[in-house]
Backbone as JSON Lines, residues from 0, in Angstrom:
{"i":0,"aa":"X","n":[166.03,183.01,248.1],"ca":[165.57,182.4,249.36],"c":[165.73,180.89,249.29]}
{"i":1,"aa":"X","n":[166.19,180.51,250.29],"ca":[166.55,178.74,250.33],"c":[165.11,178.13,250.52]}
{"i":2,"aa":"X","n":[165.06,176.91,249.51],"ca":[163.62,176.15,249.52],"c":[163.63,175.46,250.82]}
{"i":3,"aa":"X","n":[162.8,175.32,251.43],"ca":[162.82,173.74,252.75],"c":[162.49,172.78,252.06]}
{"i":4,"aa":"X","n":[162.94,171.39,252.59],"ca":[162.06,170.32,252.48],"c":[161.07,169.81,253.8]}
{"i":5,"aa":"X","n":[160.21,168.51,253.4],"ca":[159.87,168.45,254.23],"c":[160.39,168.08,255.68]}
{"i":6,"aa":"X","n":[161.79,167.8,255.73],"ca":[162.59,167.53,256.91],"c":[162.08,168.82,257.55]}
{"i":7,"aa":"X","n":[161.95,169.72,257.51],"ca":[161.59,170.73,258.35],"c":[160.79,170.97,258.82]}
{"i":8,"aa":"X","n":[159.66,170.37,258.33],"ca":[158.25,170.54,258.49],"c":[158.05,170.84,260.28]}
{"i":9,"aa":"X","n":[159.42,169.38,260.99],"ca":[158.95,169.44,262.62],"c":[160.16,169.96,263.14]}
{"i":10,"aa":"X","n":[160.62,171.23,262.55],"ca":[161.78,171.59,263.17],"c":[161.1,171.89,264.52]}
{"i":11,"aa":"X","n":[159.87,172.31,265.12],"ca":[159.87,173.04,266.02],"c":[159.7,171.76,267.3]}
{"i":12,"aa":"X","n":[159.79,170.38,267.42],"ca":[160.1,169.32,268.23],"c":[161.18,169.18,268.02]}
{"i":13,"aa":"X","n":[162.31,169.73,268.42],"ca":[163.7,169.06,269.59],"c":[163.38,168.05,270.32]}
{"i":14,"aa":"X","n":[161.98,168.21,271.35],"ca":[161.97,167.48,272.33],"c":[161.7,165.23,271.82]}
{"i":15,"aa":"X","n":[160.77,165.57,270.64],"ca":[160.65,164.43,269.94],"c":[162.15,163.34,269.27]}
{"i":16,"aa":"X","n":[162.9,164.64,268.91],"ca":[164.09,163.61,268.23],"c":[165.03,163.15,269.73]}
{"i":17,"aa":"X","n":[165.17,164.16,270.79],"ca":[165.76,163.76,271.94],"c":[164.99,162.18,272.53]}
{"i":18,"aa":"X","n":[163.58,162.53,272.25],"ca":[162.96,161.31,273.25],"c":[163.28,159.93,272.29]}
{"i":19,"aa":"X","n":[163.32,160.39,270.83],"ca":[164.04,159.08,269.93],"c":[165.25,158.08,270.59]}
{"i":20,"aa":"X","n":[166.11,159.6,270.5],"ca":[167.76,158.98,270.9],"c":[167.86,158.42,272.21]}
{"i":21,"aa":"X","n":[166.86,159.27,273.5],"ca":[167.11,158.23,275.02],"c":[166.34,156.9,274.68]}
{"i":22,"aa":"X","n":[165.21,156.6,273.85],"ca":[164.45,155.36,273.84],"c":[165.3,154.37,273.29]}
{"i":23,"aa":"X","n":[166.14,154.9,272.09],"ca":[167.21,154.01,271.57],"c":[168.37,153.49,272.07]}
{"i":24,"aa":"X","n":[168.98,154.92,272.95],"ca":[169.86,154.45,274.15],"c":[169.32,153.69,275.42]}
{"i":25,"aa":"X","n":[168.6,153.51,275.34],"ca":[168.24,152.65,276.71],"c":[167.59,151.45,276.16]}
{"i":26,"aa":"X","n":[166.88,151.58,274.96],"ca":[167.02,149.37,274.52],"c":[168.32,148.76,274.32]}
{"i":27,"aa":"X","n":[169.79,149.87,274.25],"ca":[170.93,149.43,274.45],"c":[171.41,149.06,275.55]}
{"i":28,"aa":"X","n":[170.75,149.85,276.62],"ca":[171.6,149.48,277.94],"c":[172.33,150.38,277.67]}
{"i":29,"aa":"X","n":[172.88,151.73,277.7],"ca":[173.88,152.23,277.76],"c":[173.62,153.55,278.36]}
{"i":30,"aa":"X","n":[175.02,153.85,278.86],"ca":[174.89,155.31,279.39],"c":[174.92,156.66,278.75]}
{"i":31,"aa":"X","n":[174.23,157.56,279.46],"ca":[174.85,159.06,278.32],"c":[176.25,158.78,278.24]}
{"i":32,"aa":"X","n":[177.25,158.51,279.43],"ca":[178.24,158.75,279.47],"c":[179.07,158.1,278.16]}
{"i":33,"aa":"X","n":[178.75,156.62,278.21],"ca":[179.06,155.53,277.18],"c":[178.72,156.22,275.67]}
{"i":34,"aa":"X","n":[177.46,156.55,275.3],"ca":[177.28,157.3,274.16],"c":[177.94,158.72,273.83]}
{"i":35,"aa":"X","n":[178.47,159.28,274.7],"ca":[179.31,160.22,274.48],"c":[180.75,159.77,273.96]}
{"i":36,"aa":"X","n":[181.4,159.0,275.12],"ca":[182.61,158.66,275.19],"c":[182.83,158.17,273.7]}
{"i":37,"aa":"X","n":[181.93,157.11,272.81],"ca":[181.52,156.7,271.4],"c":[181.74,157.15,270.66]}
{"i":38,"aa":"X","n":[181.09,158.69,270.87],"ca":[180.52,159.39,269.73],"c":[181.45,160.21,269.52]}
{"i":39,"aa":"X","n":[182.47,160.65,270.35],"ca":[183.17,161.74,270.57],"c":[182.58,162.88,270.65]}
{"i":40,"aa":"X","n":[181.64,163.36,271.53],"ca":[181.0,164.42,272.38],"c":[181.55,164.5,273.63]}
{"i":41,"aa":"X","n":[180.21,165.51,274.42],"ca":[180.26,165.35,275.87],"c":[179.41,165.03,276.01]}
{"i":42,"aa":"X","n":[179.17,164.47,277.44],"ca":[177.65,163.77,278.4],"c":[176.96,165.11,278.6]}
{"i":43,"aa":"X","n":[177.64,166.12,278.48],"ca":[176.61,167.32,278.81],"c":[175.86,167.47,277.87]}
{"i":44,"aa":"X","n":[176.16,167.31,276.43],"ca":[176.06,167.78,275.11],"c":[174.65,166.35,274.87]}
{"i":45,"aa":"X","n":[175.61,165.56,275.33],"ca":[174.5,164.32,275.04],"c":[173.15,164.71,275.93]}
{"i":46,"aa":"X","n":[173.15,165.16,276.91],"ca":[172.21,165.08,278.28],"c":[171.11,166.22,277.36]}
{"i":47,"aa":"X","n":[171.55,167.4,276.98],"ca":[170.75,168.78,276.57],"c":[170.22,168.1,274.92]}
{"i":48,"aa":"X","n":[170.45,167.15,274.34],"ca":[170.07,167.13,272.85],"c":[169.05,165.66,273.35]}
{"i":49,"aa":"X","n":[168.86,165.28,274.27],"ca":[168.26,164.36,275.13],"c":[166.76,164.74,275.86]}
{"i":50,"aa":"X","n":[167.52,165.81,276.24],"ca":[165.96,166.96,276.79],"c":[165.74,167.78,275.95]}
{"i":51,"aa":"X","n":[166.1,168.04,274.59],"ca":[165.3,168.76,273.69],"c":[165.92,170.1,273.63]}
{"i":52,"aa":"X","n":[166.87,170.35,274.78],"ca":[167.32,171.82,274.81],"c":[168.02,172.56,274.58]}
{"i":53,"aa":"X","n":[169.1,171.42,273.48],"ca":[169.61,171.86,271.84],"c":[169.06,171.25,270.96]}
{"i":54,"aa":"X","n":[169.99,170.85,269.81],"ca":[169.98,170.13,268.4],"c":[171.12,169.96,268.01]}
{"i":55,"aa":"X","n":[171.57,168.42,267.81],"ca":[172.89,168.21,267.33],"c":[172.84,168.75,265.7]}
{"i":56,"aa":"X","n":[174.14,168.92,265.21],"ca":[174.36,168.97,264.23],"c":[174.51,167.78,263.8]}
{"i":57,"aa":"X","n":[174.67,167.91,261.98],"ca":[174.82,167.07,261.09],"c":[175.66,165.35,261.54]}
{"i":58,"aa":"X","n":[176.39,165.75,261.95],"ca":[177.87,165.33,261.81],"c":[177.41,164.35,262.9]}
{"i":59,"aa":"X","n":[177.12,165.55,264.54],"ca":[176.66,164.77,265.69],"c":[175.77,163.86,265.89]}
{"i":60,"aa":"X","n":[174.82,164.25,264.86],"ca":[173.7,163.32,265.49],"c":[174.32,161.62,264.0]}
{"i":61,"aa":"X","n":[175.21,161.92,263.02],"ca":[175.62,161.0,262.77],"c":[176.59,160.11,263.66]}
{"i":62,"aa":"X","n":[177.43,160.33,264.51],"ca":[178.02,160.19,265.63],"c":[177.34,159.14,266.65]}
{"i":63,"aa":"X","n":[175.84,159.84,267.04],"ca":[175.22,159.35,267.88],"c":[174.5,157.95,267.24]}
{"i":64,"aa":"X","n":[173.59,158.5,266.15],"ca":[173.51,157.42,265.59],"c":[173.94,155.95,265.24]}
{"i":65,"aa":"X","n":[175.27,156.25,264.83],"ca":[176.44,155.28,264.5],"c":[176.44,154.31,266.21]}
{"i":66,"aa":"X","n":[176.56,155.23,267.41],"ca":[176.74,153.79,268.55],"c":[175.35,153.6,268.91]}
{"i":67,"aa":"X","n":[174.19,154.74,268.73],"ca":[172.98,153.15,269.07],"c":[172.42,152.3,267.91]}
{"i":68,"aa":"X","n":[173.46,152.26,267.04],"ca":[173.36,150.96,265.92],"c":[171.78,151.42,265.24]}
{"i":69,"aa":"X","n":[171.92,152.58,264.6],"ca":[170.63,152.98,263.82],"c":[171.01,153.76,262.7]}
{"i":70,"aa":"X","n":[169.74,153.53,261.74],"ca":[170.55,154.01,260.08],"c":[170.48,155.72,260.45]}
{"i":71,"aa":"X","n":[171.14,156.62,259.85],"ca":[170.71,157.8,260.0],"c":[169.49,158.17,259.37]}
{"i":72,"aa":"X","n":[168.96,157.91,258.81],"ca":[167.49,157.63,258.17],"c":[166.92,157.38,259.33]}
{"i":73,"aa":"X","n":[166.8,157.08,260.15],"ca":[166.13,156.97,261.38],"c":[165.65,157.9,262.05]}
{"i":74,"aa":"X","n":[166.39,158.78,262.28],"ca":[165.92,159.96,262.9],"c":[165.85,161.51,261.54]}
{"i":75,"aa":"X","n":[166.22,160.98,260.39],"ca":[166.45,162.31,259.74],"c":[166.23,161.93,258.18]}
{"i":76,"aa":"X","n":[165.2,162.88,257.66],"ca":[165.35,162.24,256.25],"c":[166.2,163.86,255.77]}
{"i":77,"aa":"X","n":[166.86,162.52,254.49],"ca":[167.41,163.85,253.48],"c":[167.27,163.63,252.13]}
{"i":78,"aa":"X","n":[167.67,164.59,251.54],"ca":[167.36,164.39,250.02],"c":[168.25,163.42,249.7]}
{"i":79,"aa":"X","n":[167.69,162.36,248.81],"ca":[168.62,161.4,248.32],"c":[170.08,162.31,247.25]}
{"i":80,"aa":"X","n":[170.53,161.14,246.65],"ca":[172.11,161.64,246.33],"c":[171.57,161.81,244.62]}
{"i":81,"aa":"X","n":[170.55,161.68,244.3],"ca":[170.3,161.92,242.89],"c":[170.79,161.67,242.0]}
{"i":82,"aa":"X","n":[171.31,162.55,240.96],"ca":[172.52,162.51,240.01],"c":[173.71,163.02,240.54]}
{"i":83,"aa":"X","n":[174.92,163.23,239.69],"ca":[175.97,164.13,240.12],"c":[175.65,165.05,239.83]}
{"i":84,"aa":"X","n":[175.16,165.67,239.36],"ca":[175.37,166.87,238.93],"c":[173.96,167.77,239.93]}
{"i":85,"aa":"X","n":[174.11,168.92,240.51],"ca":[173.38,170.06,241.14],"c":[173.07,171.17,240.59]}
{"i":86,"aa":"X","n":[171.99,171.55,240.47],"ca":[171.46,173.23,240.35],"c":[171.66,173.75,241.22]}
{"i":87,"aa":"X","n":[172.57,175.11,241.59],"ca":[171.95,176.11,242.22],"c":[170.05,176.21,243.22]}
{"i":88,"aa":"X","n":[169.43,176.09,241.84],"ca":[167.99,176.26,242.08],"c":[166.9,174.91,242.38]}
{"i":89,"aa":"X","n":[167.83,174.29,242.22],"ca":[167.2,172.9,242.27],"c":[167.27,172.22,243.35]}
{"i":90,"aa":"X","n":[168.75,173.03,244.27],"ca":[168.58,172.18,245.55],"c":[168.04,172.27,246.76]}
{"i":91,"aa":"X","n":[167.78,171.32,247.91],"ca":[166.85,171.81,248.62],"c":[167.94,172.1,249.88]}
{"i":92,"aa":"X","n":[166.74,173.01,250.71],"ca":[167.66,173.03,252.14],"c":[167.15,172.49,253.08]}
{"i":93,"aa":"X","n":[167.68,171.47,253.99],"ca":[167.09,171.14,255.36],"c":[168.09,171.26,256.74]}
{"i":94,"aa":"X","n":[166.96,170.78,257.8],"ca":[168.36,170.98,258.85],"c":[167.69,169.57,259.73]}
{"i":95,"aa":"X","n":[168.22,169.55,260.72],"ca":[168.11,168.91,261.73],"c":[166.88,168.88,262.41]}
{"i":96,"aa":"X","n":[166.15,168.45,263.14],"ca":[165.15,169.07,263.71],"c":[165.23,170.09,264.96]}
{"i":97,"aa":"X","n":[164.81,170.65,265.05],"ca":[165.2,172.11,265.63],"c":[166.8,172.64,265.75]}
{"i":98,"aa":"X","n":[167.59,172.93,264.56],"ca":[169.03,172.67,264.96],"c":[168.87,174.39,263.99]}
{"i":99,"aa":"X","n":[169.49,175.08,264.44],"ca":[169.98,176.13,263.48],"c":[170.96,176.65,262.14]}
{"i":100,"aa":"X","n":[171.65,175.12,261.85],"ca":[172.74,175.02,260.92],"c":[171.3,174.32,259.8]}
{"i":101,"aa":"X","n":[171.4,175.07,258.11],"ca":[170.62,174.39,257.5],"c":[172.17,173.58,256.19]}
{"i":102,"aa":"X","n":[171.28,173.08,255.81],"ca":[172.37,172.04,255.13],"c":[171.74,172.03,253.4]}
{"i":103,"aa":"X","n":[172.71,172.18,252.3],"ca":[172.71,171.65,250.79],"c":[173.26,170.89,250.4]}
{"i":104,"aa":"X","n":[173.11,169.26,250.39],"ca":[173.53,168.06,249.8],"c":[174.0,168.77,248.46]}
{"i":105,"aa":"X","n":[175.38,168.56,248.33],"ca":[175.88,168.24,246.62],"c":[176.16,166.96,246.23]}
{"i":106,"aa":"X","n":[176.88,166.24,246.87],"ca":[177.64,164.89,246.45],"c":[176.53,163.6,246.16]}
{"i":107,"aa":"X","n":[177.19,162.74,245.49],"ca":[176.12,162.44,245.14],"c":[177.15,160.7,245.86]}
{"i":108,"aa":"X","n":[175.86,159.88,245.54],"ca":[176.64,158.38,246.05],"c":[176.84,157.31,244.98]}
{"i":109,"aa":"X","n":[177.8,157.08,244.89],"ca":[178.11,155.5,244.07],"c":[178.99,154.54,244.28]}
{"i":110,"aa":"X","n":[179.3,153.01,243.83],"ca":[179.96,152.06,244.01],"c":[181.22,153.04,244.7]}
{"i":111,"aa":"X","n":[182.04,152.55,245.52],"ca":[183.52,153.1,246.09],"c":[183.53,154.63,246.33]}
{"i":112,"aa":"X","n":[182.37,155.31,246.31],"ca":[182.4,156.7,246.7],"c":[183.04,157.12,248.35]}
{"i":113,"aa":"X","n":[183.66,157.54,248.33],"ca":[183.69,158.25,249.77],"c":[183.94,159.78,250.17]}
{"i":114,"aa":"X","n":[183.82,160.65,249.57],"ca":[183.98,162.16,249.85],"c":[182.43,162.41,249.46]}
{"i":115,"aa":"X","n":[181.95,162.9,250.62],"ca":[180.51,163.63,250.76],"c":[181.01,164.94,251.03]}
{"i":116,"aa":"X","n":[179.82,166.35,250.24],"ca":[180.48,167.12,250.79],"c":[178.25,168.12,250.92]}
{"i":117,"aa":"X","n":[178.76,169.02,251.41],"ca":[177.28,169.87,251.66],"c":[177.83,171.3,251.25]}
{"i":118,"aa":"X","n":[176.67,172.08,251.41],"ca":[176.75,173.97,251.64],"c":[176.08,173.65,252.99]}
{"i":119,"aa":"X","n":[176.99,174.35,253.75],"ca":[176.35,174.76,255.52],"c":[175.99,175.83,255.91]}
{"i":120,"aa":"X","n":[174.94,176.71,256.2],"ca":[174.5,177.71,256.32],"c":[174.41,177.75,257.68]}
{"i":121,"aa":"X","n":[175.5,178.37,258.57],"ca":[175.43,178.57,260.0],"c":[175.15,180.24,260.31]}
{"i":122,"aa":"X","n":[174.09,180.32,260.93],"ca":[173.68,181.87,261.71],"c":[174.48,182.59,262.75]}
{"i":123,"aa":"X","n":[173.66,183.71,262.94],"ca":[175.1,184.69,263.19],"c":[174.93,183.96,264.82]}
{"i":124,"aa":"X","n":[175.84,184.1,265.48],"ca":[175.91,183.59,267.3],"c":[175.69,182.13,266.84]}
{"i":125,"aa":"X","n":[175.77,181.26,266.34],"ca":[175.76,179.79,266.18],"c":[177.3,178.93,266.5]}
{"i":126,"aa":"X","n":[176.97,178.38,267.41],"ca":[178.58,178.02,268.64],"c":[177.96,176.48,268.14]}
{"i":127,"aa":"X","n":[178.62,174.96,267.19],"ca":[178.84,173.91,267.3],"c":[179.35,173.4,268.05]}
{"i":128,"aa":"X","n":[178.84,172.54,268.74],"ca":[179.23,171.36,269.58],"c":[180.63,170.64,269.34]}
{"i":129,"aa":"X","n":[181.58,170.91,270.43],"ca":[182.85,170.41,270.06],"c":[182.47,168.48,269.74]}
{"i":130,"aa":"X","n":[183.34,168.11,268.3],"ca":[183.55,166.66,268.48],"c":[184.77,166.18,267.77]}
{"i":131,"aa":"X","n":[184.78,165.1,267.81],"ca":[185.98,164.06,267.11],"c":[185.84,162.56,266.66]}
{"i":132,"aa":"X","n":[185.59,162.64,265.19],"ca":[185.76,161.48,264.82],"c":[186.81,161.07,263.88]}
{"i":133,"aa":"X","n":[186.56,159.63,263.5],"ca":[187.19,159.4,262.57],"c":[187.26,159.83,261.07]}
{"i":134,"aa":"X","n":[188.39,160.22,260.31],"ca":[188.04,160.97,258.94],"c":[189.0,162.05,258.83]}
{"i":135,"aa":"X","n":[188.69,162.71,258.01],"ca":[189.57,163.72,257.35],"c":[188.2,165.21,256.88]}
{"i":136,"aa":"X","n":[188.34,166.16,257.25],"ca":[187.28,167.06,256.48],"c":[187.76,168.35,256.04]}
{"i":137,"aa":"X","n":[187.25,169.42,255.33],"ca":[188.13,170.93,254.96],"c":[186.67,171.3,254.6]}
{"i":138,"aa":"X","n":[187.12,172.46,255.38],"ca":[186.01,173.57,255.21],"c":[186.7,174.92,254.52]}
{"i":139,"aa":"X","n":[185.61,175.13,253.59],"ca":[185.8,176.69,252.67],"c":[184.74,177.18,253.04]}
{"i":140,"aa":"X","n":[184.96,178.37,253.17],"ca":[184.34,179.68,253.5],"c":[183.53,180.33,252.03]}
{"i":141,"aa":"X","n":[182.28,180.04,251.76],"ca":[181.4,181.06,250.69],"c":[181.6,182.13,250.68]}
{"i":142,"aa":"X","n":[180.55,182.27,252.03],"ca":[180.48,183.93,252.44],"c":[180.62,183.51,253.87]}
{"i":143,"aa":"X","n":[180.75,185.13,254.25],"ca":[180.99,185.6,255.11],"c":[181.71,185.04,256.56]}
{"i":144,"aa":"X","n":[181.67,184.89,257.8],"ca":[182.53,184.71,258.38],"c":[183.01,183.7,259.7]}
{"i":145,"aa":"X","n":[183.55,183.08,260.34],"ca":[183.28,181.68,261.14],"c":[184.41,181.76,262.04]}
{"i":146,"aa":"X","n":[184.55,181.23,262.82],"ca":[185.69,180.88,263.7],"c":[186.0,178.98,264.08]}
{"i":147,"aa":"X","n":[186.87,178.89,263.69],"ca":[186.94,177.34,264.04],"c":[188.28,177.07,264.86]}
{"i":148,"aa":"X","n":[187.98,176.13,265.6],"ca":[188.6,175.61,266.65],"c":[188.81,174.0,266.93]}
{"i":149,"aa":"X","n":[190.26,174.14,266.54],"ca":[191.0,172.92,266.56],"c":[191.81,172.41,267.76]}
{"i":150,"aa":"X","n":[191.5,171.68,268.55],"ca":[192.14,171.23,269.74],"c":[192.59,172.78,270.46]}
{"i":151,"aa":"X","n":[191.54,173.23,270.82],"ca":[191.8,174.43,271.81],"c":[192.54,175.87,270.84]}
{"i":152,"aa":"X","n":[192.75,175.81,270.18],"ca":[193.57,176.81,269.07],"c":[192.41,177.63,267.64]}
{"i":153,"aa":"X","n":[192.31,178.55,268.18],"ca":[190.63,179.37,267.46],"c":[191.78,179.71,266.12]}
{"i":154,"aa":"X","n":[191.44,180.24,264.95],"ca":[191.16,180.36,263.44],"c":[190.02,181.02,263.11]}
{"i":155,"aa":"X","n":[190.49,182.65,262.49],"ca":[189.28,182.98,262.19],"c":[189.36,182.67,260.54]}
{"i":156,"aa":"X","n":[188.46,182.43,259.68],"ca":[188.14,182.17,258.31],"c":[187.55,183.34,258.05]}
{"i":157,"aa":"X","n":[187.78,183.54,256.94],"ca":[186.89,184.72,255.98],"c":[186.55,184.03,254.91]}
{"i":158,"aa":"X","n":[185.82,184.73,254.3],"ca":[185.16,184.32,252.61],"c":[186.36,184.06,251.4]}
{"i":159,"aa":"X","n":[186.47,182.98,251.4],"ca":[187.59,182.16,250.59],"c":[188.69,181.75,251.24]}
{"i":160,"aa":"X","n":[188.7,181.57,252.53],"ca":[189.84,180.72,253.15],"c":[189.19,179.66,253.46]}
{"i":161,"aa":"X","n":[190.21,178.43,253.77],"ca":[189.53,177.39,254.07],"c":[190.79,176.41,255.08]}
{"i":162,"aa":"X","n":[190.23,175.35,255.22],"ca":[190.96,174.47,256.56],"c":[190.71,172.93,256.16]}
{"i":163,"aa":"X","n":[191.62,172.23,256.22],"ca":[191.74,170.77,256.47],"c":[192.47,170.55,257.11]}
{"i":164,"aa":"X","n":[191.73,169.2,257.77],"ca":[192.52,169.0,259.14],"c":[192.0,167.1,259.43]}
{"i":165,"aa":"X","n":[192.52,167.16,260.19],"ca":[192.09,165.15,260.64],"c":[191.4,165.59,261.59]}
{"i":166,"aa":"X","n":[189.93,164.83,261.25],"ca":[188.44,164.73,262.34],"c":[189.07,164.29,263.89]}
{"i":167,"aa":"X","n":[189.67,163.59,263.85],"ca":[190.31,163.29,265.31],"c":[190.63,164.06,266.44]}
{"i":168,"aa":"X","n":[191.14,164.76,265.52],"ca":[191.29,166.4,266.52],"c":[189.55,167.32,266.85]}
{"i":169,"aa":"X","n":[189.78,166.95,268.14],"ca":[188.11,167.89,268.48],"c":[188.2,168.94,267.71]}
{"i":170,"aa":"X","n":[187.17,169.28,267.09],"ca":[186.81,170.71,266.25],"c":[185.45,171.08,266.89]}
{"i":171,"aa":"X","n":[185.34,172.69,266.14],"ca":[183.86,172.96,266.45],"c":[184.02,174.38,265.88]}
{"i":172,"aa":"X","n":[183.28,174.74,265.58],"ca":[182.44,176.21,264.69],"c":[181.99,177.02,265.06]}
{"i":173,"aa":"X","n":[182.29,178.55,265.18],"ca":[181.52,179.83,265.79],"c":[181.34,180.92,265.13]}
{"i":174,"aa":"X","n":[180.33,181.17,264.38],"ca":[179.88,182.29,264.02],"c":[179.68,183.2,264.69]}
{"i":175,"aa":"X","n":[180.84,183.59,264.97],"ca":[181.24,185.21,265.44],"c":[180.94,186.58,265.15]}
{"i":176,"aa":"X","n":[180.22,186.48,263.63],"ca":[179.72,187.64,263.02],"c":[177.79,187.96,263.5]}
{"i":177,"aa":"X","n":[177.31,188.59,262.48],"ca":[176.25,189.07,262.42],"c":[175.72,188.68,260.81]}
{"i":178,"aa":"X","n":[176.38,187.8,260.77],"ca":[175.69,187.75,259.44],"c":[175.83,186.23,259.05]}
{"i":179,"aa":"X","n":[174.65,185.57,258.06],"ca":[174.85,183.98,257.93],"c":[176.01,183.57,257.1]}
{"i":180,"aa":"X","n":[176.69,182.82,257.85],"ca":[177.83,182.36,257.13],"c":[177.84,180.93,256.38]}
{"i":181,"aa":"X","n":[178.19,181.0,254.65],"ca":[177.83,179.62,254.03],"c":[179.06,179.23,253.75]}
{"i":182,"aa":"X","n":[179.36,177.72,254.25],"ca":[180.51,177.44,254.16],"c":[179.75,175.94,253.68]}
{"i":183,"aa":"X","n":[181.31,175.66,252.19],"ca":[181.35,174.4,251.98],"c":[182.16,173.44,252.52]}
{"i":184,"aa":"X","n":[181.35,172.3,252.52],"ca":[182.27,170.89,253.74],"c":[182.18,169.97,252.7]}
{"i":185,"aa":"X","n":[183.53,169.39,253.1],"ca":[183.8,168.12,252.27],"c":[184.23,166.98,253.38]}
{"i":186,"aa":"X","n":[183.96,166.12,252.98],"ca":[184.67,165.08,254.68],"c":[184.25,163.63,254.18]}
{"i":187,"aa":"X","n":[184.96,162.45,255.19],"ca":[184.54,161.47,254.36],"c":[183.87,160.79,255.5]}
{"i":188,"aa":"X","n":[183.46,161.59,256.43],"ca":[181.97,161.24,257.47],"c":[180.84,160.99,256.82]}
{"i":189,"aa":"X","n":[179.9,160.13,256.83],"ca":[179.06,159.5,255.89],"c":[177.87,160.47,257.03]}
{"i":190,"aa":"X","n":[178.12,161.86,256.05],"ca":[176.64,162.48,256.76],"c":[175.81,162.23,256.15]}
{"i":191,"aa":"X","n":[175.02,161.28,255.1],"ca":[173.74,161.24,254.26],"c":[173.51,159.53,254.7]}
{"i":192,"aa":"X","n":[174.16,158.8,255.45],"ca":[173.69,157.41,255.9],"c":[173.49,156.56,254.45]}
{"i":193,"aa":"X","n":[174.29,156.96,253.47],"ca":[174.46,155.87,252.78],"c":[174.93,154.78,252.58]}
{"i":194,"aa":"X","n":[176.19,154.75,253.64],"ca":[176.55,153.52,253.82],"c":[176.31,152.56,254.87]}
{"i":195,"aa":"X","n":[176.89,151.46,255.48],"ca":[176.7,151.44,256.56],"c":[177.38,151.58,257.92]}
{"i":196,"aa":"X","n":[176.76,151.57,259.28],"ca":[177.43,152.17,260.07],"c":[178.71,152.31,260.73]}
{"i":197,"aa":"X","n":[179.45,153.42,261.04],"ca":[181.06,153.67,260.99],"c":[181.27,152.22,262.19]}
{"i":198,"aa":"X","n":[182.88,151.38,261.16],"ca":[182.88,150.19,262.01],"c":[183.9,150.7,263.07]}
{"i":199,"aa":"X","n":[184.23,151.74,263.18],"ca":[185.03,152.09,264.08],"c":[183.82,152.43,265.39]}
{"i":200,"aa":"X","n":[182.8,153.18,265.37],"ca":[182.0,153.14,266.38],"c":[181.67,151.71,267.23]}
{"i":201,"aa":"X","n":[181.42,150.76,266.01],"ca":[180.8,149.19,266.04],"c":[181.79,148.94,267.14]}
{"i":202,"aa":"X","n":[183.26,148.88,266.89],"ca":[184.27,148.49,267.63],"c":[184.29,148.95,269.1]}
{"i":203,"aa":"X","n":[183.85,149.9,269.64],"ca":[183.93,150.82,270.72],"c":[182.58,150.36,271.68]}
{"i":204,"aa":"X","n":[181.53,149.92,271.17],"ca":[180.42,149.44,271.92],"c":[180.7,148.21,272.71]}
């Protein structure tokens, strides 16, 4: 059974991390539209994780983060980067606040590091939010089974196939099965906010 941390404790407020991100977007002055266009989302996507009535993923709410100029530590704690080296049993699982993808930090951070990678535990009917950023990422398949979708063109994965591709190209994730699918991600999207924020977002504001 996967341990929680306390990141989970308030999975059950969506509505709290949404009221974060509009309070932050609006000491910017900016629009959903503008924070989408940024982030590489949609304004729809932005509008529903706004009212509480999703949960971005990992990736997204790093996205969002990155254009209202806030650490990801801001809205999300995670386990720090520790040592290199991981247990099996030692690591923890968290997610988002109310988001259904739970997440296992492996990578760890140092001087010139840039490949972060996690274990992603996506549930069965779990449809990700199409996005596109900057970067490079490849996903392997643990177990069981996923569908991914690259600029309009679906891929089904099984348990030991895997995909790299350039973040640029909209992607997004569908667990098509009935069963939880754990897939490892590697990417050089700074999902743990260790560094600082993507200057390519900076540029776009």
């Amino acid at each position: 059974m996967l341990k929680k941390s306390n990141a989970q404790e308030h999975s059950h407020d969506p509505q709290g991390l949404g009221r974060q991100l509009r309070s932050c977007r609006k000491e910017l002055g900016l629009t959903m539209q503008a924070v989408a266009d940024s982030a590489g989302l949609s304004v729809g996507f932005i509008s529903q994780v706004e009212r509480g009535i999703t949960a971005p993923s990992l990736a997204s709410l790093v996205s969002i983060a990155n254009v209202l100029q806030k650490p990801l530590g801001h809205f999300l704690q995670q386990p720090s980067s520790g040592t290199q080296l991981t247990r099996q049993n030692d690591r923890v699982s968290y997610n988002v606040v109310g988001g259904g993808l739970s997440y296992e930090r492996l990578s760890a951070n140092f001087p010139g590091s840039t490949l972060r990678s996690v274990i992603v535990h996506e549930p069965p009917g779990h449809r990700a939010e199409p996005i596109s950023h900057e970067g490079e990422e490849m996903f392997y398949v643990l177990s069981g089974e996923i569908t991914v979708e690259l600029e309009g063109e679906r891929t089904v994965l099984s348990s030991g196939d895997s995909i790299h591709f350039d973040s640029r190209k909209v992607h997004s994730t569908w667990n098509h099965s009935t069963e939880i699918a754990s897939i490892l991600w590697c990417g050089t999207m700074d999902v743990f906010g260790d560094g600082d924020p993507d200057p390519i977002h900076k540029s776009k504001r």
